[in-house]
C-alpha positions, 0 to 999 in steps of 0.5 A: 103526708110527707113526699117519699112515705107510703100510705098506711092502707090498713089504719085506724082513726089516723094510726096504722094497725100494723105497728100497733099489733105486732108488739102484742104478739111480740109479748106474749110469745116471749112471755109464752117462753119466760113462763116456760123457763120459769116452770122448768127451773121452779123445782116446786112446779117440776115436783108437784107437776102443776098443770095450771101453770102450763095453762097459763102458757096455752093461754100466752101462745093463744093470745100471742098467735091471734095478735100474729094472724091480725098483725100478718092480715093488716101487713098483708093489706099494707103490702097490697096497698102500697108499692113503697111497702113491696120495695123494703129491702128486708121484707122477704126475711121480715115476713119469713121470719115472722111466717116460721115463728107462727109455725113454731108457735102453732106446733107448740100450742098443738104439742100442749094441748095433746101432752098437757104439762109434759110438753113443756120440758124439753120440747115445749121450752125448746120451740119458746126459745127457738121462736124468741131467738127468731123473733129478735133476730128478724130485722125489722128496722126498714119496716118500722122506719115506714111507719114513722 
């Protein structure tokens, strides 16, 4: 280990958890948001109303909030863990960030399961592309960089 790097506290056969996770949720909330875009501009899923294909983005959001609670559990322990992870200068905006697209991501998963395939247009698409614009808004460049 190199002077001046933290010690990865939640690792597993030598690699940290964190980095690996967090893209997993990354895809799957954006694949949530291209499967909404989808079902709202195929004028053949509008007109037949398919409710599987709104399964499949159930599903999305499912996977996508599991991978974030992993992900969030093992930056957790990180953060308890070492010092050098409670010093990053973005931290608070990083964590908020990621704590406000699991919000909007679990209204939305609650919203689909209550209306079905009616809660994608409007709202449904709205709440995908709010958390993608959220997610690739986040700075996480300091974070990464502790890792490497």
């Amino acid at each position: 280990m190199t002077p001046g790097k933290p010690r990865i506290t939640a690792q597993i056969a030598g690699r940290a958890l964190h980095p690996l996770l967090r893209p997993f949720a990354v895809g799957y909330f954006l694949a949530a948001c291209a499967a909404d875009l989808v079902y709202t501009q195929a004028s053949v899923f509008v007109r037949h109303s398919v409710p599987e294909f709104a399964d499949i983005t159930e599903w999305l959001l499912i996977a996508g909030l599991v991978m974030a609670v992993l992900a969030a559990v093992v930056a957790t322990i990180d953060l308890l863990g070492e010092r050098q992870f409670r010093a990053i200068p973005d931290l608070r905006m990083y964590a908020a960030g990621s704590a406000l697209v699991m919000a909007l991501e679990v209204y939305n998963l609650h919203i689909r399961q209550a209306m079905g395939a009616d809660a994608i247009t409007p709202t449904g698409l709205i709440l995908s592309l709010a958390a993608s614009v959220v997610l690739l808004a986040t700075p996480t460049r300091n974070w990464a960089r502790m890792y490497r």
